[in-house]
C-alpha positions in Angstrom: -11.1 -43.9 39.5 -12.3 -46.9 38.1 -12.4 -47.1 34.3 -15.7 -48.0 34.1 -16.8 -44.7 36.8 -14.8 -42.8 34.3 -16.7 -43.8 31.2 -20.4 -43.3 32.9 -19.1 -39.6 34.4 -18.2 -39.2 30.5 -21.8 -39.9 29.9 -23.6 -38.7 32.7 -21.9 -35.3 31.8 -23.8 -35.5 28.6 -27.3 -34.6 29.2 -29.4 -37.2 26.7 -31.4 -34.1 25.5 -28.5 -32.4 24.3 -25.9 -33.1 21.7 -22.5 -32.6 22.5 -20.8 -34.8 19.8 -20.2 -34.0 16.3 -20.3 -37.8 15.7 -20.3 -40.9 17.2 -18.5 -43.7 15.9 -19.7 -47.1 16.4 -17.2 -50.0 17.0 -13.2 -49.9 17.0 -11.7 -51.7 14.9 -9.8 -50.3 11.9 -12.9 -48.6 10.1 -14.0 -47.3 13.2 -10.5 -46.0 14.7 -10.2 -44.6 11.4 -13.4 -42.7 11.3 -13.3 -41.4 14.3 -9.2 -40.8 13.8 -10.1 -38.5 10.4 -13.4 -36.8 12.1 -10.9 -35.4 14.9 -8.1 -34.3 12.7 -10.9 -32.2 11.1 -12.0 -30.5 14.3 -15.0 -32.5 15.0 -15.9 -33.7 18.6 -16.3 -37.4 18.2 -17.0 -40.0 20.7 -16.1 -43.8 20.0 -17.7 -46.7 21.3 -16.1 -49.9 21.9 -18.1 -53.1 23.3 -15.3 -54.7 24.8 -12.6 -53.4 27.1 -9.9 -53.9 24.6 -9.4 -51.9 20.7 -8.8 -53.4 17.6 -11.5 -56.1 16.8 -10.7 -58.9 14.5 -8.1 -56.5 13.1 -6.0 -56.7 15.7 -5.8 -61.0 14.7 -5.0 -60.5 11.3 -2.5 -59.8 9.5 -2.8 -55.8 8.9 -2.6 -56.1 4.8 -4.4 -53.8 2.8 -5.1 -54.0 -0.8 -4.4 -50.4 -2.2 -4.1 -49.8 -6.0 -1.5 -47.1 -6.8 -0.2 -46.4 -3.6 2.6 -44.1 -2.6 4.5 -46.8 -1.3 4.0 -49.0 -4.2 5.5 -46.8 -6.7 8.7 -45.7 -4.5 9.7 -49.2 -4.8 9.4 -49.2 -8.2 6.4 -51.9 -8.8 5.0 -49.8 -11.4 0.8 -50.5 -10.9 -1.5 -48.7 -12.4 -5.3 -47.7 -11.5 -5.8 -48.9 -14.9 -4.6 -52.2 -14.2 -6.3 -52.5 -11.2 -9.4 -51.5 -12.8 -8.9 -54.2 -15.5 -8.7 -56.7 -13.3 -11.5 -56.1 -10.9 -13.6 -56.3 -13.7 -12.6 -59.2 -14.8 -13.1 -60.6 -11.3 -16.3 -58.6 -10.6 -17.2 -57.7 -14.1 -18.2 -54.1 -15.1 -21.3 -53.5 -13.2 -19.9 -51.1 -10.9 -23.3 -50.2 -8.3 -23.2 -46.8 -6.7 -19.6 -46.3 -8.2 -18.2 -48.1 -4.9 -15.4 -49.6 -6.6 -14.4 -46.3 -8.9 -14.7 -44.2 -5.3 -12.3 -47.1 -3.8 -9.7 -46.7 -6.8 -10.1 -43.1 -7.4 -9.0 -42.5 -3.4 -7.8 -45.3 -1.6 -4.1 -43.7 -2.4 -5.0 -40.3 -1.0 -6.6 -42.1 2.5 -3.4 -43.7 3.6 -1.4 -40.7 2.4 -3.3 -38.5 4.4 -3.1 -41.1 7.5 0.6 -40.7 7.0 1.2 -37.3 7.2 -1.5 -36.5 9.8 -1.4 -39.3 12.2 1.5 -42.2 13.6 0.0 -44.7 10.7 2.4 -45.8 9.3 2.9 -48.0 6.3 5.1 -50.0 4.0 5.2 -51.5 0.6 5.0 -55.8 1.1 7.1 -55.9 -1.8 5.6 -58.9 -3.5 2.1 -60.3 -2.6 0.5 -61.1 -5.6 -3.1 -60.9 -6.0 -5.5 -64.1 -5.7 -5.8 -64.7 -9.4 -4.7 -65.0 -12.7 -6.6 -62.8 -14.3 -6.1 -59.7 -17.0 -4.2 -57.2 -14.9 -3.2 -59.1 -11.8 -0.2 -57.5 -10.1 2.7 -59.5 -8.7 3.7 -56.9 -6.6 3.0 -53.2 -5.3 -1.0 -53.4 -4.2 -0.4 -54.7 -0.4 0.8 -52.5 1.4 1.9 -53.8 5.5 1.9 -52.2 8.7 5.3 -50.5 10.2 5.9 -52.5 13.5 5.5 -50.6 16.9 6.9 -50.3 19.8 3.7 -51.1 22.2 5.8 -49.1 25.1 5.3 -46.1 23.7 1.4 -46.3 24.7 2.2 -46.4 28.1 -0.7 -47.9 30.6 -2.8 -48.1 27.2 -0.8 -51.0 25.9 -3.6 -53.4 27.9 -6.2 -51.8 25.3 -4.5 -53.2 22.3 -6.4 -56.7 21.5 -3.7 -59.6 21.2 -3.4 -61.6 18.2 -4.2 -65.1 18.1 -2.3 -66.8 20.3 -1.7 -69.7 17.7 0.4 -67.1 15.9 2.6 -66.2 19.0 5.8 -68.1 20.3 7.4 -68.7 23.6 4.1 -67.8 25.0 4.0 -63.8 24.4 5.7 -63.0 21.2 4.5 -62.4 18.4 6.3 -62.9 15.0 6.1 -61.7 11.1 6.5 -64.1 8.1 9.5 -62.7 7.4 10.4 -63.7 11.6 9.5 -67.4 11.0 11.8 -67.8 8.3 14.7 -66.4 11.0 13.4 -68.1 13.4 13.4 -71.4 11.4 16.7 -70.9 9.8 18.7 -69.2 12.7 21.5 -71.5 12.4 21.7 -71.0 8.7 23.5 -67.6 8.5 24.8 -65.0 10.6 21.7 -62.0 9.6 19.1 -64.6 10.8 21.0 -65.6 14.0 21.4 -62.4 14.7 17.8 -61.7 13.9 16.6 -64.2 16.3 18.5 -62.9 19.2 17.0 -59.6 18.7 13.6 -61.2 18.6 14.1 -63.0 22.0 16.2 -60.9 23.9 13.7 -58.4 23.3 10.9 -60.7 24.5 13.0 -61.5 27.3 13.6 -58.4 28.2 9.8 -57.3 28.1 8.7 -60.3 30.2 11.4 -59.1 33.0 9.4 -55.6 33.2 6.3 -57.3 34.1 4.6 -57.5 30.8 2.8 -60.4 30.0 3.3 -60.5 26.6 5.9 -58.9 24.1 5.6 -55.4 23.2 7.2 -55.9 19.8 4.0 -55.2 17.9 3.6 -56.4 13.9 1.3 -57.1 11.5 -2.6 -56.1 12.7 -1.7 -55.6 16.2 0.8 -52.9 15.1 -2.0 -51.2 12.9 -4.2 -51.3 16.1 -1.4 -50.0 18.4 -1.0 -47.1 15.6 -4.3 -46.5 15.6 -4.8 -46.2 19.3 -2.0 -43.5 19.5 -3.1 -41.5 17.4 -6.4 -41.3 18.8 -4.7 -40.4 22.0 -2.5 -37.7 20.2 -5.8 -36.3 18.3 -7.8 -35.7 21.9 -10.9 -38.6 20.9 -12.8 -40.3 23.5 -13.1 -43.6 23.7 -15.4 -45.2 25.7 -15.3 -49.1 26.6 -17.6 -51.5 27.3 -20.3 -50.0 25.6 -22.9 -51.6 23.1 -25.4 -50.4 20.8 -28.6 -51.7 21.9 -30.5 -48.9 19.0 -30.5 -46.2 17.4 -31.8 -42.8 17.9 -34.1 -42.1 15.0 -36.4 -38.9 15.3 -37.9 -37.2 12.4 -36.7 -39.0 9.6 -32.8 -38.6 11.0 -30.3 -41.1 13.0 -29.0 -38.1 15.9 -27.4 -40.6 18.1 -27.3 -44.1 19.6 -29.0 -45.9 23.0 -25.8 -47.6 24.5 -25.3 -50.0 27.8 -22.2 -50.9 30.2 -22.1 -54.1 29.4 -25.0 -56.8 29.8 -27.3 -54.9 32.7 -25.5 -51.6 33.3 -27.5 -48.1 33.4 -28.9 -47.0 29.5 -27.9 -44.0 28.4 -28.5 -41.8 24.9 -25.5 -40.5 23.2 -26.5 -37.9 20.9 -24.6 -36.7 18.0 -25.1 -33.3 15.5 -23.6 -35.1 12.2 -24.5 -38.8 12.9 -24.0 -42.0 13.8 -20.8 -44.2 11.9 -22.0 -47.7 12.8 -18.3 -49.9 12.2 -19.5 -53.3 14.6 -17.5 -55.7 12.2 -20.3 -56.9 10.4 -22.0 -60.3 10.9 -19.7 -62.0 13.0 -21.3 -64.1 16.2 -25.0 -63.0 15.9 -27.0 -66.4 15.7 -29.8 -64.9 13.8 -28.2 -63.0 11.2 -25.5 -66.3 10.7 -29.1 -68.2 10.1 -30.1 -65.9 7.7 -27.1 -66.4 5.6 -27.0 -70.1 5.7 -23.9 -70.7 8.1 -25.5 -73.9 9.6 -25.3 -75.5 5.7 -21.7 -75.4 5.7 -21.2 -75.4 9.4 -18.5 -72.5 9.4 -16.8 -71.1 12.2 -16.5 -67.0 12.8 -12.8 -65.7 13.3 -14.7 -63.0 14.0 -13.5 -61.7 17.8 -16.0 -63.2 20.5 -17.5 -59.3 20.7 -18.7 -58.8 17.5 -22.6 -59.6 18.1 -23.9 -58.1 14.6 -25.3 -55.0 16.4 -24.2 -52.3 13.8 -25.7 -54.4 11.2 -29.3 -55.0 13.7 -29.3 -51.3 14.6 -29.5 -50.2 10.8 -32.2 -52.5 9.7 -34.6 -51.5 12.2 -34.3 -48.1 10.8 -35.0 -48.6 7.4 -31.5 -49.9 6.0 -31.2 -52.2 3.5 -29.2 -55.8 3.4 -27.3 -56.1 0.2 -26.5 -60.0 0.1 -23.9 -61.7 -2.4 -22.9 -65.1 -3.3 -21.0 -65.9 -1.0 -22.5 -64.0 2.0 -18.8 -64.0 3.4 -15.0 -63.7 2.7 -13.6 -66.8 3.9 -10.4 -68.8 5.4 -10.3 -72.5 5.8 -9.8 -73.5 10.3 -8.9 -76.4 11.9 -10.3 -77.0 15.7 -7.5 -77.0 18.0 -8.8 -78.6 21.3 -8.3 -76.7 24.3 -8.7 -77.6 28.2 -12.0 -78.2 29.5 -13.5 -79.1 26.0 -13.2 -75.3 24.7 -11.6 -75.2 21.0 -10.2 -72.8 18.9 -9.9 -71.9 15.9 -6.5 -72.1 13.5 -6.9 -70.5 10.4 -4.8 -71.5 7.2 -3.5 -68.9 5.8 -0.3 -69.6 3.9 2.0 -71.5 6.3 1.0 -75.1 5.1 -1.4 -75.4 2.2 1.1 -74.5 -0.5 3.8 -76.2 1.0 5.2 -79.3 -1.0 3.9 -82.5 0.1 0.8 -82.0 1.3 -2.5 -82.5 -0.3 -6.2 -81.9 0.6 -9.4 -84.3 0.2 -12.9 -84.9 0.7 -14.1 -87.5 2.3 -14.0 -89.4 -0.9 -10.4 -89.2 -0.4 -10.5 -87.5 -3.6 -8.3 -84.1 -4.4 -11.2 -80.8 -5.5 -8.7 -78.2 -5.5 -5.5 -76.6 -5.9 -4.0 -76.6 -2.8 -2.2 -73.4 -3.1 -5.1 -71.1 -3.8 -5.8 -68.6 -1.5 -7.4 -68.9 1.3 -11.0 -67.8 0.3 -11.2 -69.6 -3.1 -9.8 -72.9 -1.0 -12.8 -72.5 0.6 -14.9 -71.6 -2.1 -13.6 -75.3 -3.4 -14.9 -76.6 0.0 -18.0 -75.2 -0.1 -19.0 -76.5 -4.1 -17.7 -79.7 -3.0 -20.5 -79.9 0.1 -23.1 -78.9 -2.7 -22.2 -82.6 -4.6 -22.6 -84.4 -0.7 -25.8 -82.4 -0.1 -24.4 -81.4 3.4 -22.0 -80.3 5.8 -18.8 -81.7 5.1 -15.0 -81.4 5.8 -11.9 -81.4 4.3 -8.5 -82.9 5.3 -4.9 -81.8 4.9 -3.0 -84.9 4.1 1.0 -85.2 4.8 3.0 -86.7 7.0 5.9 -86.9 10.1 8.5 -85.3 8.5 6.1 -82.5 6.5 5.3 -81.5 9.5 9.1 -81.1 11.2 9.8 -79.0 8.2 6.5 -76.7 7.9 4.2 -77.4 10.9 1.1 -78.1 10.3 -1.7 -76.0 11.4 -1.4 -75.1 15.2 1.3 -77.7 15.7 4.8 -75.5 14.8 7.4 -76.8 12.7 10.2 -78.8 14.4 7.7 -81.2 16.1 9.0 -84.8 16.0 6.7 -86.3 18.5 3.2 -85.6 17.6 1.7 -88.1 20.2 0.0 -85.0 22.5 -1.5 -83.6 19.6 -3.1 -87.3 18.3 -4.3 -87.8 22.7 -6.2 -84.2 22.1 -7.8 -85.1 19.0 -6.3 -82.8 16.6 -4.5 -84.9 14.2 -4.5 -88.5 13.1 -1.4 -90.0 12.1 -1.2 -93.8 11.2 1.9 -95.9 9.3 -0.1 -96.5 6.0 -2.9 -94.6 4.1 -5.5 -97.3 4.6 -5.0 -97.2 8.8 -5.2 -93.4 8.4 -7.8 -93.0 5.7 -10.0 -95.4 8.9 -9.4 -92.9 11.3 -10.3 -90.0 9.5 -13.4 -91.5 8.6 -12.9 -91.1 4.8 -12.4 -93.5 1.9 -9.1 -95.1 1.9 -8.9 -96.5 -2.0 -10.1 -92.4 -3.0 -7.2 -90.9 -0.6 -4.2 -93.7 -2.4 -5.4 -92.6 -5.7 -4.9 -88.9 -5.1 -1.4 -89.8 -3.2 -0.8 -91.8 -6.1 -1.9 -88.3 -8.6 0.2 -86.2 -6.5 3.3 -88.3 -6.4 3.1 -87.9 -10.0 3.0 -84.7 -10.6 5.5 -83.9 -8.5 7.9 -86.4 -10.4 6.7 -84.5 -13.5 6.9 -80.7 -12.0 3.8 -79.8 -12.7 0.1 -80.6 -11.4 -2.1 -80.9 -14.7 -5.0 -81.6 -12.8 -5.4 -78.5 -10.0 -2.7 -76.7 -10.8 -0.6 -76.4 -7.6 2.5 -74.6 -7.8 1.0 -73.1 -11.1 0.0 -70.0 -10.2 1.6 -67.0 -8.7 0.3 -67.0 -5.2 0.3 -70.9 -4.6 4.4 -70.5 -5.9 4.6 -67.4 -3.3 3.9 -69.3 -0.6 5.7 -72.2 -1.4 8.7 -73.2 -0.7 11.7 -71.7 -3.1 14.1 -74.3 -1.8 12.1 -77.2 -4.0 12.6 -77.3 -7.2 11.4 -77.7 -9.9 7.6 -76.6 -8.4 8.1 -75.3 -4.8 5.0 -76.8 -4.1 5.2 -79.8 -5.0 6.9 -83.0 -3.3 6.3 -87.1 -3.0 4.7 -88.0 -0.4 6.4 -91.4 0.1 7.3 -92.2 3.8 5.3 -92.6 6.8 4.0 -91.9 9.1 1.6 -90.2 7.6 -0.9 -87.5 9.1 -3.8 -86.3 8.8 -6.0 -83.0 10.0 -9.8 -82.2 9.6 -10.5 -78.5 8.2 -13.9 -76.9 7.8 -14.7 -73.2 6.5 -14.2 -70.4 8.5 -15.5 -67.0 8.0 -13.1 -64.3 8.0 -15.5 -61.6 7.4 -19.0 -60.7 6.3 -19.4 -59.9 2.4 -23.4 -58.9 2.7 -23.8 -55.9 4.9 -25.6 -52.8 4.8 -26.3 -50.7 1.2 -24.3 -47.8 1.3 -23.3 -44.8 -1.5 -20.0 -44.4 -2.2 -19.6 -41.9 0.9 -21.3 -44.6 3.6 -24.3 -43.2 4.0 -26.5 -46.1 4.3 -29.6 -46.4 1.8 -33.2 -48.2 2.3 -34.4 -50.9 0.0 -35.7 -47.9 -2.2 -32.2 -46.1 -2.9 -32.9 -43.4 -0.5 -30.5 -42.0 2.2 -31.2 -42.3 6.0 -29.6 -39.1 7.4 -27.8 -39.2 10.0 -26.5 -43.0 9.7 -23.4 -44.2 7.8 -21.3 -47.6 7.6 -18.0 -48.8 6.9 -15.9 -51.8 7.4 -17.9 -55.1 7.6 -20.9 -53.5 8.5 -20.9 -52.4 5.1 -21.9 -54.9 2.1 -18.1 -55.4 0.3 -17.6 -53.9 -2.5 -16.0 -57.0 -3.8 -19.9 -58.8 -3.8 -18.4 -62.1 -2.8 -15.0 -62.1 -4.6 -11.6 -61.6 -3.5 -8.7 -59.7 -5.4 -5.8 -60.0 -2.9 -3.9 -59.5 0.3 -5.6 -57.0 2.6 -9.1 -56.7 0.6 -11.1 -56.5 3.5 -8.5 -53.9 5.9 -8.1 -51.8 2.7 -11.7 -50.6 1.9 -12.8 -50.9 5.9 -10.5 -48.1 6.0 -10.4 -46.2 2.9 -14.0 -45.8 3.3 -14.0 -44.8 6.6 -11.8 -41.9 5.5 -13.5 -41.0 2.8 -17.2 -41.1 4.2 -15.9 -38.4 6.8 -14.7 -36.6 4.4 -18.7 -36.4 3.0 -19.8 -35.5 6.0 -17.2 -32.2 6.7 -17.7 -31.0 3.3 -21.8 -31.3 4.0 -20.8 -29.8 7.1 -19.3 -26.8 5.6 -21.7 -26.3 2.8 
């Protein structure tokens, strides 16, 4: 039977007058797989919803982190956080106002959720060791808050395998495989020592060996895609149905209560009601590709890109306010990563998203197109941005940034979607991506920015990196920019002249990583209207759900950690309402 036959008999053998779920879940990606992963475990029928064909979202692209205060892993390995540090420091980032207890709910059980995913389910986690959190402020932790993914062995899903998303493919090699941080620095350094030639020839004979059993891509899974693939089993193991290629076009709302959802197969299949006794879980990843609602929060000013995955059409977020929900906006409306456009064939792009493989690295800097430096290189990625988009408020526009190095930075590092060990970067000038030119003057001309701004900066940077230390952004000064810098330079692993030619350039512009407005919620997801009350029947979690961080951002995993924390814990509400 065809997939698609299988998912309408599923449907058709649920009359629309009666209500054969417990719950339906909305959307799966982590908060939704999650949901609907804790509503089974506690006996409740459960149907999930998925747009596409494949699970995972923009989960599956990323890189799996979640930020969680006092967890179980974090003190087996000794890293010794506290709630009370954590606490501290969020509200120092935050500040005290705490609305609806969101961040006290987070805290007080973001521990117990991935315990309980542990010992019920095939989620499974480790401690990233140290990660430290995005800023210097009272109670920052180097170390013990991010907690990783355990990789997975995407064999063990069996035919399934094809529903797991694939990452990026920017962030695979060889075509197929996919690699960890701590894989690049084998893969780089394989002829260094023995453990990371040994490591690399585990990587690709694996790979190898995948591709020979007809796989087209590796099923060595890390990072997201192996929080995905965990996911996924354990919804198999836990009996939930999953049915793909079906969007929310509304909800059901009769008498005051959400009881279900109107969902299509795909753009101009049959329309069908799904009904539900408890509710509906709406987890649609938040903002992501919906033209009207990226209007509404002023994406066109900065021109950002969504790393959003193509699916994600704000639906969750358009279902709840036609039923009373309310929009909680902060400043800024979203979490963000700084992208470079990587030209594809037939004029299509892509995106590239900085994360930490360049930025930091030591002889690079970035300017405006004053050629001027605005900010500490280092920082992470959604306060590099945040410098990007203060520096477009001065222009009164629109307006990239550029990552400044040159050949032999990009040999060492890579740069971007061009992987390190490139020589010859001719291909990627002929596509568009980079411009490289023998003096700063030729290349500040064809980047289209101002040549006697970008010598200066050179001119700054050279010096600080003769000195050690950058007085004026502070790069290499703080704990994250040194983490992902390079421990080989010294005295400041991020910081190196940048003397010879040829130098390169590459345009950047902000991307959007996920939505920080979203839907009002109580600490248990059950979303509000503008006047504080409940709508029963409806709750939220994961981007559909306005961040509890309002527009700040304390560290690795701070979107992954609550999506799925509160997707635990808002099920939770509903079994104990259930058994009152």
């Amino acid at each position: 039977m065809d997939p698609h036959d299988a998912d309408m008999a599923v449907l058709k053998a649920d009359r629309p007058d009666e209500c054969h779920n417990d719950l339906v879940v909305v959307g799966a990606g982590a908060a939704g797989m999650t949901a609907a992963l804790v509503a089974a475990l506690h006996g409740l029928k459960v149907t999930l919803l998925e747009a596409t064909e494949q699970v995972g979202g923009t989960t599956s692209t990323s890189a799996g982190t979640l930020w969680i205060p006092g967890s179980s892993h974090g003190t087996r390995a000794g890293h010794g956080d506290s709630l009370d540090e954590a606490r501290t420091y969020l509200d120092a980032l935050i500040g005290p106002d705490d609305p609806q207890g969101l961040r006290t709910a987070y805290l007080s059980c973001a521990a117990e959720a991935i315990d309980y995913l542990e010992a019920n389910s095939s989620v499974e986690f480790r401690s990233a060791g140290t990660h430290p959190d995005y800023l210097e402020l009272p109670g920052a932790a180097m170390a013990g808050r991010a907690i990783s993914p355990v990789e997975f062995d995407g064999r063990r899903l069996g035919n399934a395998f094809f529903r797991v998303r694939p990452p990026m493919p920017h962030f695979m090699v060889l075509g197929g495989m996919m690699v960890g941080k701590a894989d690049i620095s084998a893969l780089l350094g394989r002829f260094r020592s023995t453990g990371k030639l040994l490591h690399t020839a585990r990587l690709l004979s694996r790979y190898a060996l995948d591709r020979l059993r007809g796989y087209r891509r590796g099923t060595r899974l890390v990072m997201g895609n192996a929080l995905v693939a965990r996911l996924l089993m354990s919804l198999q193991q836990a009996g939930v149905t999953v049915l793909y290629g079906m969007r929310c076009e509304s909800l059901v709302h009769e008498a005051g209560r959400v009881s279900g959802a109107r969902i299509r197969r795909g753009e101009s299949g049959e329309s069908r009601v799904i009904g539900s006794t408890a509710g509906v879980v709406l987890c649609t990843g938040g903002v992501g590709h919906s033209s009207e609602l990226r209007r509404a929060f002023g994406t066109d000013v900065l021109q950002s890109r969504s790393l959003s995955f193509e699916g994600n059409r704000g639906e969750g977020i358009t279902a709840a306010l036609a039923v009373g929900a309310a929009l909680e906006r902060s400043t800024p409306d979203f979490l963000w990563q700084p992208v470079s456009l990587v030209p594809e064939r037939a004029g299509r792009q892509s995106l590239y998203p900085h994360l930490f493989l360049d930025r930091a690295k030591p002889g690079l800097l970035a300017v405006d197109r004053a050629g001027r430096r605005f900010v500490n290189e280092g920082a992470s990625y959604h306060h590099f941005v945040e410098a990007m988009r203060l520096a477009s408020e001065k222009v009164q526009g629109p307006a990239p940034a550029y990552l400044i190095c040159n050949v032999a930075f990009v040999k060492q590092y890579g740069l971007g979607a061009i992987h390190p060990g490139k020589t010859d970067l001719g291909t990627w000038v002929e596509r568009g991506y980079v411009a490289v030119a023998d003096t700063f003057e030729a290349l500040a001309r064809k980047l289209g920015i101002e040549a006697e701004g970008l010598e200066s900066s050179v001119r700054q940077m050279n010096e600080a990196a003769v000195q050690g230390g950058d007085v004026v952004f502070g790069k290499g000064s703080t704990a994250v920019s040194r983490f992902n810098g390079d421990p080989d330079q010294v005295p400041n692993p991020c910081l190196a002249p940048l003397i010879e030619g040829p130098y390169v350039g590459l345009e950047i512009w902000p991307g959007e990583s996920a939505s920080s407005s979203g839907i009002s919620t109580t600490a248990d997801g059950e979303v509000l209207t503008a006047s504080g009350l409940v709508v029963p029947g409806l709750y939220a979690c994961g981007n559909d759900m306005a961040s509890i961080w309002r527009g700040t951002y304390p560290g690795p995993g701070a979107t992954l950690g609550p999506a799925m924390v509160f997707a635990y814990r808002l099920v939770r509400g509903i079994v104990a309402k259930r058994q009152r």
